[in-house]
Every structure is written in structure tokens, then in C-alpha cells.
TIVO-2410 file (N, C-alpha, C; in nm, 3 decimals):
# residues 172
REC num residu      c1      c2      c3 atome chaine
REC   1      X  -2.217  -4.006   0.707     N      A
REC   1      X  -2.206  -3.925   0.587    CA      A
REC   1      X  -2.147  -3.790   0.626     C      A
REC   2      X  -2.038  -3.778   0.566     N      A
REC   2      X  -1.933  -3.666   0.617    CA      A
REC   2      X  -2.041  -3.525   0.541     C      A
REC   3      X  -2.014  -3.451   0.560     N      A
REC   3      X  -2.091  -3.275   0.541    CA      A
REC   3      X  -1.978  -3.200   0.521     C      A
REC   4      X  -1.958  -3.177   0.366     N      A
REC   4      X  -1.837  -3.073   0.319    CA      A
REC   4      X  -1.902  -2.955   0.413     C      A
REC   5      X  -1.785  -2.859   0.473     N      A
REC   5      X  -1.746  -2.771   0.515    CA      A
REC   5      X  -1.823  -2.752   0.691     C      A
REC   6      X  -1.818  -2.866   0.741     N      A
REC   6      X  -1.873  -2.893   0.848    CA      A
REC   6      X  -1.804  -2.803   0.959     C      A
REC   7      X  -1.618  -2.850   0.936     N      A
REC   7      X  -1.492  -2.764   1.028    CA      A
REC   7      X  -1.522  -2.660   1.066     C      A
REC   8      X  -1.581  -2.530   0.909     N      A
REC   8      X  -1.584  -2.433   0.887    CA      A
REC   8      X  -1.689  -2.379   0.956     C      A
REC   9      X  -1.731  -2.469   0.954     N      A
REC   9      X  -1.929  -2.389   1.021    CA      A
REC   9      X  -1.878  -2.403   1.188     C      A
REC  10      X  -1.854  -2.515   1.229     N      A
REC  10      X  -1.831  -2.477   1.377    CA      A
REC  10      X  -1.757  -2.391   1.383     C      A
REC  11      X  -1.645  -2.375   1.368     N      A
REC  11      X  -1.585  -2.252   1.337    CA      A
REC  11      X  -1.643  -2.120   1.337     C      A
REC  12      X  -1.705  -2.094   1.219     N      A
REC  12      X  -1.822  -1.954   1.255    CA      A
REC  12      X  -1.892  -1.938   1.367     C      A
REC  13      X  -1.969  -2.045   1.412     N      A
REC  13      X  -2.042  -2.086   1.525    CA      A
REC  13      X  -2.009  -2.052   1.604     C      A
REC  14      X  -1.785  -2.101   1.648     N      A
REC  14      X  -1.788  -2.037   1.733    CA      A
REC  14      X  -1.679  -1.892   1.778     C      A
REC  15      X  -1.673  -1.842   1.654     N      A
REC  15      X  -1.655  -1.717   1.636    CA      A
REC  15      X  -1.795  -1.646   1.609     C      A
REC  16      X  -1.880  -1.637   1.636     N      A
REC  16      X  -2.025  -1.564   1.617    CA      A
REC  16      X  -2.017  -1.548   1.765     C      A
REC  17      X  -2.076  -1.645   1.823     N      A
REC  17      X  -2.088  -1.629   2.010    CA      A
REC  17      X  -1.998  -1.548   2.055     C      A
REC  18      X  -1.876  -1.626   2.019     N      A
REC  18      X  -1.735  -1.544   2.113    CA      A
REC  18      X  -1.750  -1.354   2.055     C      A
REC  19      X  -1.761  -1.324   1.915     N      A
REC  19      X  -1.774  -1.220   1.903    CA      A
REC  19      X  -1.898  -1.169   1.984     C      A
REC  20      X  -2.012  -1.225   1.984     N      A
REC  20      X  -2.156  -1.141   2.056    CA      A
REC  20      X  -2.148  -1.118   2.213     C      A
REC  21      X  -2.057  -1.235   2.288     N      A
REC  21      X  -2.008  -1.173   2.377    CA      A
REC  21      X  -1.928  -1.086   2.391     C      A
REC  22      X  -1.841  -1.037   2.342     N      A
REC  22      X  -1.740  -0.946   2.348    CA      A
REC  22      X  -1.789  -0.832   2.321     C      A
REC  23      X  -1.868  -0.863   2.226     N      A
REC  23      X  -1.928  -0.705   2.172    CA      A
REC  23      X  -2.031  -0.603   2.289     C      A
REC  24      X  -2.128  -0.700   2.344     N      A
REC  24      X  -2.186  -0.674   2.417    CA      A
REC  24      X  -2.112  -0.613   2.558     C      A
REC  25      X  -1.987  -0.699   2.576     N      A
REC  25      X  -1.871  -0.621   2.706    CA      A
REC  25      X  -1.842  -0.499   2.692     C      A
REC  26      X  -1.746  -0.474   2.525     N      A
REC  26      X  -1.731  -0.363   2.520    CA      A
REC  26      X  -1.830  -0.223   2.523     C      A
REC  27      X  -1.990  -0.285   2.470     N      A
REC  27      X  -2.095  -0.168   2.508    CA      A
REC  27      X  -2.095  -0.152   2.678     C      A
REC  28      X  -2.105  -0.246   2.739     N      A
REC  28      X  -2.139  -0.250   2.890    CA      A
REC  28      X  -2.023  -0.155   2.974     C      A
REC  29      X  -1.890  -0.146   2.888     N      A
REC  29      X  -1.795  -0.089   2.901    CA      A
REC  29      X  -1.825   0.065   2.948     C      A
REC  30      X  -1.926   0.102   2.910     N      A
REC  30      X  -1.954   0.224   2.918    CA      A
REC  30      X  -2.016   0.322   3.060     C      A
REC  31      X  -2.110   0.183   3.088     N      A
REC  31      X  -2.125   0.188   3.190    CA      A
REC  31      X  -2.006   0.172   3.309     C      A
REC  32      X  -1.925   0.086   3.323     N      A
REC  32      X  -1.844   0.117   3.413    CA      A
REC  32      X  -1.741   0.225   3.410     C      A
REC  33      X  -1.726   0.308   3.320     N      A
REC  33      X  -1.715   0.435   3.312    CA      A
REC  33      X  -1.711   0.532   3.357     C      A
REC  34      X  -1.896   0.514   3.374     N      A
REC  34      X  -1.948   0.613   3.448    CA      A
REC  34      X  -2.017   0.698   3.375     C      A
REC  35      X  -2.032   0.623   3.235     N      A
REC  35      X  -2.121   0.686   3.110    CA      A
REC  35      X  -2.294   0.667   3.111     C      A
REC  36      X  -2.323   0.558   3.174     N      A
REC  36      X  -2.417   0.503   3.132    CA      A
REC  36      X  -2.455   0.426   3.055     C      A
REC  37      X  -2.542   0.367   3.054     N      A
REC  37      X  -2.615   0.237   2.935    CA      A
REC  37      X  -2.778   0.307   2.877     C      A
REC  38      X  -2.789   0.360   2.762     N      A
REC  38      X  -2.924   0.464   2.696    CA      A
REC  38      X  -2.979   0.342   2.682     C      A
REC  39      X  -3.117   0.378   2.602     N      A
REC  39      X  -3.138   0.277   2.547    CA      A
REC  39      X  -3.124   0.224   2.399     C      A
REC  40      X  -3.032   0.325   2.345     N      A
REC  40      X  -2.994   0.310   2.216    CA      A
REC  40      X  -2.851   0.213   2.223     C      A
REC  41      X  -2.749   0.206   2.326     N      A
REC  41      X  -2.684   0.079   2.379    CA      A
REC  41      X  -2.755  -0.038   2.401     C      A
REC  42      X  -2.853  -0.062   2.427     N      A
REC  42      X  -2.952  -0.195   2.450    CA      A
REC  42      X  -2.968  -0.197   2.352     C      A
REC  43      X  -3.007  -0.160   2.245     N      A
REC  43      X  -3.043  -0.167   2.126    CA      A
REC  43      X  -2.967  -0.226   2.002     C      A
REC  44      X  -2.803  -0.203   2.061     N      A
REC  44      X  -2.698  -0.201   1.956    CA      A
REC  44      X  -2.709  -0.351   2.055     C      A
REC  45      X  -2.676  -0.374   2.162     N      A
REC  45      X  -2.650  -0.442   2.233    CA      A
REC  45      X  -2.729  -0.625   2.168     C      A
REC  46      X  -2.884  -0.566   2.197     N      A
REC  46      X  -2.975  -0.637   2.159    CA      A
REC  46      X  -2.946  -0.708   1.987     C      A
REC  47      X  -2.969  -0.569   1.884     N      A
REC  47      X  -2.903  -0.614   1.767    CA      A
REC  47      X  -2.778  -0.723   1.739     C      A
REC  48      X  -2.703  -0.677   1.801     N      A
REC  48      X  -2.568  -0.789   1.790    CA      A
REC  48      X  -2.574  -0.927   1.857     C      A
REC  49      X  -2.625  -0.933   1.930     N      A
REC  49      X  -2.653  -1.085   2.013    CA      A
REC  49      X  -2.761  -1.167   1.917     C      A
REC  50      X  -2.830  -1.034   1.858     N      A
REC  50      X  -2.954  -1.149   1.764    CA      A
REC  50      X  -2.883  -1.158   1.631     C      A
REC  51      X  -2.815  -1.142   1.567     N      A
REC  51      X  -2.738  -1.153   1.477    CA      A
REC  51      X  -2.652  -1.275   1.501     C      A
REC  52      X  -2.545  -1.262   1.596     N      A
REC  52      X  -2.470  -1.374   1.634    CA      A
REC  52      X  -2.573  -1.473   1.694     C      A
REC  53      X  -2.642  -1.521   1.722     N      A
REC  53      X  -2.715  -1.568   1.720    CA      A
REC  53      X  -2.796  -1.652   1.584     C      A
REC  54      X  -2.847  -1.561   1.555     N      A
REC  54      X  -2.860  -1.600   1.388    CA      A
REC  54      X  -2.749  -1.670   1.319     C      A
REC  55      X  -2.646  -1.594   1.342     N      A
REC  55      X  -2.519  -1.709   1.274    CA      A
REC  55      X  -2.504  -1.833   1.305     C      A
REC  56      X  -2.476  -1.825   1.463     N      A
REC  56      X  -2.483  -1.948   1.524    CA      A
REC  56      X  -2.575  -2.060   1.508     C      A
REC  57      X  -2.671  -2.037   1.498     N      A
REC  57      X  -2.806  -2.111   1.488    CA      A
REC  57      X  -2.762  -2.206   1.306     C      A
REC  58      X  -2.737  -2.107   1.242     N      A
REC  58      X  -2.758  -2.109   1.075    CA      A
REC  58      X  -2.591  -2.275   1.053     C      A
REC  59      X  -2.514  -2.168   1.123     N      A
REC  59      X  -2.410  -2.273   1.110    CA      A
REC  59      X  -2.431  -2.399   1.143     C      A
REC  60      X  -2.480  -2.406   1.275     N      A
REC  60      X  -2.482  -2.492   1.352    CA      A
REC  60      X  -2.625  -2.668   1.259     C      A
REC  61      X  -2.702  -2.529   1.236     N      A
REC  61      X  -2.806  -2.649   1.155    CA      A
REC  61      X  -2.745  -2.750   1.034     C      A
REC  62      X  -2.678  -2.716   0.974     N      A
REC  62      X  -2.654  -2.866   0.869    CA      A
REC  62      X  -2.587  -2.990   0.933     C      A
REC  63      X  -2.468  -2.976   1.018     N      A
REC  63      X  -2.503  -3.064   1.104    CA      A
REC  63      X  -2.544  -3.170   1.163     C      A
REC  64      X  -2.685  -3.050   1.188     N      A
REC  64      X  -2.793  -3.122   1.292    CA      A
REC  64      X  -2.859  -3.217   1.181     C      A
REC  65      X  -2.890  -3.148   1.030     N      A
REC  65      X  -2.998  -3.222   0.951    CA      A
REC  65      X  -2.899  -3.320   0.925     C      A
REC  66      X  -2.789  -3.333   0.894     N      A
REC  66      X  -2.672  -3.449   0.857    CA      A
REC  66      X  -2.765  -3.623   0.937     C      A
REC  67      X  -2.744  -3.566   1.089     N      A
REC  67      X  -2.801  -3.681   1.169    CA      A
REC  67      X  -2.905  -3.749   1.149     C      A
REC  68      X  -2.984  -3.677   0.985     N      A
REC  68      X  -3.153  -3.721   0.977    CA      A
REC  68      X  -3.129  -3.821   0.829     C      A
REC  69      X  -2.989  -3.804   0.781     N      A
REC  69      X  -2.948  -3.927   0.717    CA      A
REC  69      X  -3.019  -3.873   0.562     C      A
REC  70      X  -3.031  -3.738   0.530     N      A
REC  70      X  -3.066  -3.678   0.442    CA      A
REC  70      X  -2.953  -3.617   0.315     C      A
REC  71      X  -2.993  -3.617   0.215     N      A
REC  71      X  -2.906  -3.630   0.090    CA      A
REC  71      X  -2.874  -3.450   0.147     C      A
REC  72      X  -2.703  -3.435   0.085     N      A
REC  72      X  -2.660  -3.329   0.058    CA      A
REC  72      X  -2.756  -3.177   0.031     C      A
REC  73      X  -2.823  -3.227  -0.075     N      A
REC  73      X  -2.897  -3.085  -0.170    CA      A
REC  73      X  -2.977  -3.084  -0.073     C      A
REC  74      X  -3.113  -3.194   0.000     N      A
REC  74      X  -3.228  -3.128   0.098    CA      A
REC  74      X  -3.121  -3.055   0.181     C      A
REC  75      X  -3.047  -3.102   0.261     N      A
REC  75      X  -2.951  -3.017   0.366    CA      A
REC  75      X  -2.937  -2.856   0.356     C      A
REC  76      X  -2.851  -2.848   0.232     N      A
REC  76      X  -2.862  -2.722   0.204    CA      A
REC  76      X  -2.950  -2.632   0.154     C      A
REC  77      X  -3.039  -2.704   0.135     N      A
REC  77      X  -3.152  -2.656   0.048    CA      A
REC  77      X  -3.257  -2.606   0.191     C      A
REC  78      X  -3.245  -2.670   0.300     N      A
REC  78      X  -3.328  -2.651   0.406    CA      A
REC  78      X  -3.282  -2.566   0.502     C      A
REC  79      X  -3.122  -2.596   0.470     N      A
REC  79      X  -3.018  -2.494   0.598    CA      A
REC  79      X  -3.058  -2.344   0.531     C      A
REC  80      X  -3.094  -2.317   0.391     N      A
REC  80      X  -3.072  -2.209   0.288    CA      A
REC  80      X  -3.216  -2.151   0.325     C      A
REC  81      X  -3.286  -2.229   0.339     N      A
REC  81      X  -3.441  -2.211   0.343    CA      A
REC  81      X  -3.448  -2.112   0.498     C      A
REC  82      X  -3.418  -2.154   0.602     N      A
REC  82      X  -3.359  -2.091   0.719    CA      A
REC  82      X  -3.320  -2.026   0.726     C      A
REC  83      X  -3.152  -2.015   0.712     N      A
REC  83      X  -3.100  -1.892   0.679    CA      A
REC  83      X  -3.207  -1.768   0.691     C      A
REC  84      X  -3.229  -1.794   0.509     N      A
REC  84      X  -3.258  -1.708   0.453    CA      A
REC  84      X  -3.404  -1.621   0.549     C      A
REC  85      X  -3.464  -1.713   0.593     N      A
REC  85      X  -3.559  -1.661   0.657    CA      A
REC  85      X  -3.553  -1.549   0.760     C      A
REC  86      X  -3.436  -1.671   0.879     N      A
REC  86      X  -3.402  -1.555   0.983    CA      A
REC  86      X  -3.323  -1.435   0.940     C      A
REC  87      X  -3.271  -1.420   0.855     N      A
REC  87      X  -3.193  -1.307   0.789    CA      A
REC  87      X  -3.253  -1.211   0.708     C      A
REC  88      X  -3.386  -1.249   0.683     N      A
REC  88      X  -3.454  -1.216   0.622    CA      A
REC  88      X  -3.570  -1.104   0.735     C      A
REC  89      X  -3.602  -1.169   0.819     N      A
REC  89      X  -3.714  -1.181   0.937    CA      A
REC  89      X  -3.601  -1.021   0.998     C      A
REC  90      X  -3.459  -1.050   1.021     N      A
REC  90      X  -3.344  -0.942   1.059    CA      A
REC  90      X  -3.400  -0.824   1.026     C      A
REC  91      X  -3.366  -0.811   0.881     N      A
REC  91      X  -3.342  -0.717   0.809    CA      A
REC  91      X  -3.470  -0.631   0.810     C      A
REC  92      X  -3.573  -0.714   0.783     N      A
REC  92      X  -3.707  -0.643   0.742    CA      A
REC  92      X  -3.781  -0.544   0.895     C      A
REC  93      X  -3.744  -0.604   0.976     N      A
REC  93      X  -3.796  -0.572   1.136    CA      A
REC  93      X  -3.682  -0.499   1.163     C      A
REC  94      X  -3.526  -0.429   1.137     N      A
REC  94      X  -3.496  -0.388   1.180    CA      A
REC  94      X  -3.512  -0.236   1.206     C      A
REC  95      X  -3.555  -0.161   1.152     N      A
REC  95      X  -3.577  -0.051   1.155    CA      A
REC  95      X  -3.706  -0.010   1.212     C      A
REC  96      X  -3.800  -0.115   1.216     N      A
REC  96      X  -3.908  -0.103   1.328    CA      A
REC  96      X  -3.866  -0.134   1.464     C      A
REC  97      X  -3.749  -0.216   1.518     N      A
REC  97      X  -3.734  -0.265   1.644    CA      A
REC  97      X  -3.636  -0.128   1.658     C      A
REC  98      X  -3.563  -0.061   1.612     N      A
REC  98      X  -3.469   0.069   1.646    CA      A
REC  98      X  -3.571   0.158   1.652     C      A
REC  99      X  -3.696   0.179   1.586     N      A
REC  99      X  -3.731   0.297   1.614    CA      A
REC  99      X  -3.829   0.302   1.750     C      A
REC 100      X  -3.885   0.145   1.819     N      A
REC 100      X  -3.933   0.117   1.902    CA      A
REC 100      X  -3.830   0.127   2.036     C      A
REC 101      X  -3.686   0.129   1.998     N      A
REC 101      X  -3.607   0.097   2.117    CA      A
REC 101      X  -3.553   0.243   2.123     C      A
REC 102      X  -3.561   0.343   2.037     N      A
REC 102      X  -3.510   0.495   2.087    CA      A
REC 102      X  -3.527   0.590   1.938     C      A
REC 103      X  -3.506   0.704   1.934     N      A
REC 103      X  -3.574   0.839   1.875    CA      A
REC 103      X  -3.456   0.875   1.871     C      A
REC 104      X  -3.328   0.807   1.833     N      A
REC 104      X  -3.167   0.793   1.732    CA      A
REC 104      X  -3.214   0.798   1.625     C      A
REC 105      X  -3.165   0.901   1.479     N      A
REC 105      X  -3.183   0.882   1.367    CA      A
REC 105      X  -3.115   0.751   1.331     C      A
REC 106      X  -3.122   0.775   1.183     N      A
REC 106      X  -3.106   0.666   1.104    CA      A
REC 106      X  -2.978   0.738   1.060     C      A
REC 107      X  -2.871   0.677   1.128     N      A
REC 107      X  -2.707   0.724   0.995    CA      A
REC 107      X  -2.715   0.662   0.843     C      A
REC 108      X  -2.683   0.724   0.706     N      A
REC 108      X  -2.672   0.677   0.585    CA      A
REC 108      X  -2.581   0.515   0.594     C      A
REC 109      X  -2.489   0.559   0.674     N      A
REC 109      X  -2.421   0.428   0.674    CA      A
REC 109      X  -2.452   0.359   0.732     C      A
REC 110      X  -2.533   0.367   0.840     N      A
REC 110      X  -2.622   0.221   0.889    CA      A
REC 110      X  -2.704   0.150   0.797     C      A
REC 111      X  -2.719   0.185   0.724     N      A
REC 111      X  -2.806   0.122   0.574    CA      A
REC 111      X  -2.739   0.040   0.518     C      A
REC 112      X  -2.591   0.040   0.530     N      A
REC 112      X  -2.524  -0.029   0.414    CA      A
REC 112      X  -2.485  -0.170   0.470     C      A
REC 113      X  -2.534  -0.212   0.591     N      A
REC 113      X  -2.505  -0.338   0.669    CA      A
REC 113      X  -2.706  -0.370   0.621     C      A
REC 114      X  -2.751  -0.330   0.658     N      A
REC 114      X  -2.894  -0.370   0.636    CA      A
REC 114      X  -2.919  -0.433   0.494     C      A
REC 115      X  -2.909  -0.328   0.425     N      A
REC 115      X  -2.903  -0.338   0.244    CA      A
REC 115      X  -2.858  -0.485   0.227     C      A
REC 116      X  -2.700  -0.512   0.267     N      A
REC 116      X  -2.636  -0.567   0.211    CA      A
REC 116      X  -2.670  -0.734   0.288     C      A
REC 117      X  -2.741  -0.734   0.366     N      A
REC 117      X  -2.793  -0.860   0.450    CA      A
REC 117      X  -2.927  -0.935   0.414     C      A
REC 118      X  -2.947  -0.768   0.331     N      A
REC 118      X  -3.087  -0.824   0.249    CA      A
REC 118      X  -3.065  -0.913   0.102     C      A
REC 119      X  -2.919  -0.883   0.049     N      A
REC 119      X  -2.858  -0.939  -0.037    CA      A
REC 119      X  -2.819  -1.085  -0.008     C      A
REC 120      X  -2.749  -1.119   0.129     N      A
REC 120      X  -2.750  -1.225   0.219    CA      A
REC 120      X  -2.862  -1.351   0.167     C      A
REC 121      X  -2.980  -1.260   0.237     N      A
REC 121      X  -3.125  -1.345   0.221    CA      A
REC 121      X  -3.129  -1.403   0.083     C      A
REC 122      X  -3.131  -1.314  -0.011     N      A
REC 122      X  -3.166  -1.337  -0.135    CA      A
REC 122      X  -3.092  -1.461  -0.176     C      A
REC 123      X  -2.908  -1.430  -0.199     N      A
REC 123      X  -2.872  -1.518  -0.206    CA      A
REC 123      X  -2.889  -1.701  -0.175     C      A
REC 124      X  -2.940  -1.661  -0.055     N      A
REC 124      X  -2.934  -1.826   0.051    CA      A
REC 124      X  -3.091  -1.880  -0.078     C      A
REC 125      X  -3.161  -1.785  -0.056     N      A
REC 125      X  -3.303  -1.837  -0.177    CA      A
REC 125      X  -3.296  -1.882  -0.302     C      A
REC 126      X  -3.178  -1.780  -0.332     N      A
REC 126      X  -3.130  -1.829  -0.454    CA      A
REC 126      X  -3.090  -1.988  -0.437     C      A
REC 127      X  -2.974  -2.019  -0.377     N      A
REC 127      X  -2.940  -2.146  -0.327    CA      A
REC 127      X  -3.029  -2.232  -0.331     C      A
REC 128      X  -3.119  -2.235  -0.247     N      A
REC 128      X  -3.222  -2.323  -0.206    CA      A
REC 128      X  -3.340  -2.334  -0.325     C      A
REC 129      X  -3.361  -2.235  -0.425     N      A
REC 129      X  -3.445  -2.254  -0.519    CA      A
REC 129      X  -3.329  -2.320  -0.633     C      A
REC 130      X  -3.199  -2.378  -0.615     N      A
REC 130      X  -3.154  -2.422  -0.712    CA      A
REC 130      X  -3.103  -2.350  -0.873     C      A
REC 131      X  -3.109  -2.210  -0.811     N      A
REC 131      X  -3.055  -2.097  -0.944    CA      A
REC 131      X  -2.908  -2.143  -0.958     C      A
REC 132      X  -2.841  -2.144  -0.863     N      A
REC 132      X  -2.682  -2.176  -0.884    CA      A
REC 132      X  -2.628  -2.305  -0.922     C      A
REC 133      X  -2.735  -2.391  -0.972     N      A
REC 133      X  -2.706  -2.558  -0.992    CA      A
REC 133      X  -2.784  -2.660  -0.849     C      A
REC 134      X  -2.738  -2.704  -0.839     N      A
REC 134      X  -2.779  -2.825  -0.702    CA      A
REC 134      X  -2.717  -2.700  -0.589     C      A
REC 135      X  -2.846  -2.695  -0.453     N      A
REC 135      X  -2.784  -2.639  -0.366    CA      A
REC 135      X  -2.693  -2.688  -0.311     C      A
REC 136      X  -2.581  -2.600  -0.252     N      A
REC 136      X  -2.452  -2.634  -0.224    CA      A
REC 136      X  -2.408  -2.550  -0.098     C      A
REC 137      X  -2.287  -2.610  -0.056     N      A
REC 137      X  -2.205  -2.565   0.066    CA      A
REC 137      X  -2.168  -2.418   0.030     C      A
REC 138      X  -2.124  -2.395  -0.044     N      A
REC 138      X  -2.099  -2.305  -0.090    CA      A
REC 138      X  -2.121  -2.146  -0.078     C      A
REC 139      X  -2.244  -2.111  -0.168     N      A
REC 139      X  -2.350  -2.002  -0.145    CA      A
REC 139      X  -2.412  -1.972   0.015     C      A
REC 140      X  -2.420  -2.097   0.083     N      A
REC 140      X  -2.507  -2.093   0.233    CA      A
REC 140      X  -2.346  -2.009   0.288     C      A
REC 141      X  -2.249  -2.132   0.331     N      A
REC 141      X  -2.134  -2.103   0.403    CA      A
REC 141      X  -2.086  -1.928   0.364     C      A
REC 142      X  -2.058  -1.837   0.229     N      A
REC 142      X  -2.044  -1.728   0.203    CA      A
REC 142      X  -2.147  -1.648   0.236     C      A
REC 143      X  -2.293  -1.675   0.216     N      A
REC 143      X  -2.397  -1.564   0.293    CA      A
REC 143      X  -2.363  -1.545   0.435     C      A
REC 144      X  -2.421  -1.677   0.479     N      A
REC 144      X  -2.391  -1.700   0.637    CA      A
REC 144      X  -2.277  -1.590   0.724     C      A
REC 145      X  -2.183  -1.649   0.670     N      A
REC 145      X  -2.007  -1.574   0.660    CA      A
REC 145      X  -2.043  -1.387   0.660     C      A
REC 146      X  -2.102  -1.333   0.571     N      A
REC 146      X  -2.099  -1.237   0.505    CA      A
REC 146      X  -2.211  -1.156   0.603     C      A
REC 147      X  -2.308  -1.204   0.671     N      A
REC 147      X  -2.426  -1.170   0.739    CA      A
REC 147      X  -2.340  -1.110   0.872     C      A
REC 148      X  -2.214  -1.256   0.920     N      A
REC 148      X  -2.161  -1.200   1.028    CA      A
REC 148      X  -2.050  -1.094   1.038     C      A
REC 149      X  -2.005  -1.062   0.896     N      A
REC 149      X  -1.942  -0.978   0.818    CA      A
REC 149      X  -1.975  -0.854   0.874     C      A
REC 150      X  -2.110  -0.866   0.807     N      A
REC 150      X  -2.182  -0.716   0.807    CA      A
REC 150      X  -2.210  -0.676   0.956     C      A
REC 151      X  -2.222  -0.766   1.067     N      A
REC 151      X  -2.232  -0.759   1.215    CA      A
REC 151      X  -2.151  -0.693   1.246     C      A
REC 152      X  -2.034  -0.690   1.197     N      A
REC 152      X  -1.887  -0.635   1.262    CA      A
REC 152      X  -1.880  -0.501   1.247     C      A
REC 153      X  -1.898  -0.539   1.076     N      A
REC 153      X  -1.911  -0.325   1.070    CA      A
REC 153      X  -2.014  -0.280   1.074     C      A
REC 154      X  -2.140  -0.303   1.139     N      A
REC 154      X  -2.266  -0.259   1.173    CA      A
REC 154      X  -2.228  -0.193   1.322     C      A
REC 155      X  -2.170  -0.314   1.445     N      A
REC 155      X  -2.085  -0.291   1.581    CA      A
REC 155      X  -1.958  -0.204   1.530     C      A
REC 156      X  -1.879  -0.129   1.432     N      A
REC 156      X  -1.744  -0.077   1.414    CA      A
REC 156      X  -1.836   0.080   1.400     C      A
REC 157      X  -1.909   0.074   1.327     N      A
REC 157      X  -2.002   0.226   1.292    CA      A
REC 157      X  -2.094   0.262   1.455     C      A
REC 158      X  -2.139   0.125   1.553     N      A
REC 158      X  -2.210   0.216   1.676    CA      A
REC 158      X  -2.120   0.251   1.712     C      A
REC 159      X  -1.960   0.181   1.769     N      A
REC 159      X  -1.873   0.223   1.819    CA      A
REC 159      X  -1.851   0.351   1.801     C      A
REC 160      X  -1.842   0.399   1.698     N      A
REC 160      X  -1.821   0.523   1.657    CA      A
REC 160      X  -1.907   0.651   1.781     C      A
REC 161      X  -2.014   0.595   1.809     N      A
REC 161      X  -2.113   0.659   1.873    CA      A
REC 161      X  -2.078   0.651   2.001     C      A
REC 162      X  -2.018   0.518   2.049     N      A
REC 162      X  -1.991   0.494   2.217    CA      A
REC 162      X  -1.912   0.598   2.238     C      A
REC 163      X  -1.812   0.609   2.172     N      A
REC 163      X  -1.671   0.669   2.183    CA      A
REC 163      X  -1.719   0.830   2.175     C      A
REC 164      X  -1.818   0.870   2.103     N      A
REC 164      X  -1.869   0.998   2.122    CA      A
REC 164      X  -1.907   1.075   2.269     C      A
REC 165      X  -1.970   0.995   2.308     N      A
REC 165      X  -2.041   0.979   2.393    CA      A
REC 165      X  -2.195   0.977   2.423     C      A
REC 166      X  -2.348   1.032   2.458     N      A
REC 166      X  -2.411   0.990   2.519    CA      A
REC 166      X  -2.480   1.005   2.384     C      A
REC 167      X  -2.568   0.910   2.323     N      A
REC 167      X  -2.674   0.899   2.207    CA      A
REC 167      X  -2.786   0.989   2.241     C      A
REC 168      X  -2.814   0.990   2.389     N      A
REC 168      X  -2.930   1.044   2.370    CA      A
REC 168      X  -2.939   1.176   2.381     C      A
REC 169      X  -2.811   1.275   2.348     N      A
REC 169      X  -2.804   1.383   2.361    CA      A
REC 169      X  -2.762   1.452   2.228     C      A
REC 170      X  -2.710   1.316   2.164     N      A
REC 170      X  -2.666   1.359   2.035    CA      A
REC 170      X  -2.706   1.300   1.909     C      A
REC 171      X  -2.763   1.386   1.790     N      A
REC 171      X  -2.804   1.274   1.675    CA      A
REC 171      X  -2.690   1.236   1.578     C      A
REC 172      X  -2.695   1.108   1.502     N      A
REC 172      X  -2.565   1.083   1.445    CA      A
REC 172      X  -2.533   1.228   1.306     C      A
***
């Protein structure tokens, strides 16, 4: 039983990894420098690998449930259920795991990747509670998509900070 938009998800899958590695190089970048690694770099560092991660994972599951010989709607309805959780589990803990990993304010615009991931969650629930019709490829594949979206310019706004230079000398 073929799984509309199966291509697409490995695909993310494996543009999520390939980005979380890269991202993580270019922080490490700093260190060979001769800048150092704070711990507000571990942090950005940490953030982005669990994100891509999260993607990866999210993509990767329908898939997996495909092999359990399960109708379309449980699929998405269970991939949505997930999702939504770990994206959910993200968002809500993130501002407790930053303030545990360093004494960096909070930039206004770091909010707007958070906010908007919390929108993510909602959506995938929506999905999975069947608001949009029969859950579908659809709603999951665009959150999903949109979560790793927000990864990019979440990593485009620390950059901003690498390129400054040392976090722990400076507040945003």
C-alpha cells in the first residue's frame, strides 16, 4: 500500500539531518577561530539538532506505520498525534532549557520561531482530531515542513550573534 507523499518525507528527512549537521559545523566554526564555544553555542547547538531531529523522526514515521498494514487516516492521524506532541514537548520546554543552559536574554525575535511552532502543534491536532475532514498527508507534511522552516530562521537570527561575537559578554 503505496503512502501519498512518501518521496517528500524522505526528502525532508534527509534535508533535516544534512541541515543539523551543517548547522552545528558552522557554530563549531567558531571555535576554530579562536573564538570559543559559550554555553549559549551549545545551546543553539543543542536546539537545532533536537529540532532536526524532531523532523527527522516525524517524517520518517508514516512510513514505518505503512509496514503495520494500517488504513491511510490511523497513519496520519497517529504520525499527527506525534508530531504534534514532540513539537509540542519543543516549544513548551524551550525557554526553560535556554534559561537552564545560560543568563542570554530573550531577543523579541526569538519568539517568532517559538510562537509560530506552537501553531505547528496545533495544526498537526487539528489534523489528527479530524477538523480538516479525514486526516491527511497534507496538514502533517506542511506543519512538519514549516517546524523545519522555523529551524532555519531560528539558526539565521543566532547567527546573527556568532558573527557578533562572544554571547557571554554581550546581551542581544
Amino acid at each position: 500500500m503505496e503512502l501519498p507523499g512518501t518521496n517528500y518525507l524522505y526528502t525532508l528527512a534527509t534535508l533535516s539531518i544534512t541541515y543539523g549537521g551543517f548547522a552545528a559545523l558552522i557554530k563549531i566554526l567558531r571555535q576554530i577561530i579562536g573564538g570559543g564555544v559559550s554555553k549559549y553555542d551549545v545551546f543553539v547547538i543543542r536546539a537545532v539538532l533536537l529540532r532536526s531531529f524532531i523532523v527527522t523522526g516525524c517524517a520518517l514515521l508514516p512510513p514505518v506505520l505503512v509496514l503495520f498494514d494500517l488504513s491511510h487516516s490511523i497513519i496520519w492521524r497517529l504520525s499527527s498525534i506525534v508530531a504534534a506532541l514532540l513539537q509540542g514537548l519543543f516549544v513548551l520546554t524551550h525557554r526553560a532549557r535556554r534559561r537552564v543552559a545560560t543568563n542570554v536574554p530573550v531577543h523579541r525575535s526569538s519568539l517568532i520561531p517559538i510562537g509560530l511552532g506552537a501553531v505547528t502543534a496545533i495544526v498537526l491536532l487539528m489534523n489528527a482530531l479530524g477538523i480538516f475532514g479525514e486526516p491527511a498527508a497534507g496538514p502533517f507534511v506542511v506543519s512538519v515542513t514549516a517546524f523545519l522552516t522555523l529551524s532555519f530562521y531560528a539558526y539565521l537570527l543566532q547567527l546573527q550573534v556568532l558573527l557578533r561575537g562572544n554571547i557571554e559578554q554581550k546581551s542581544e
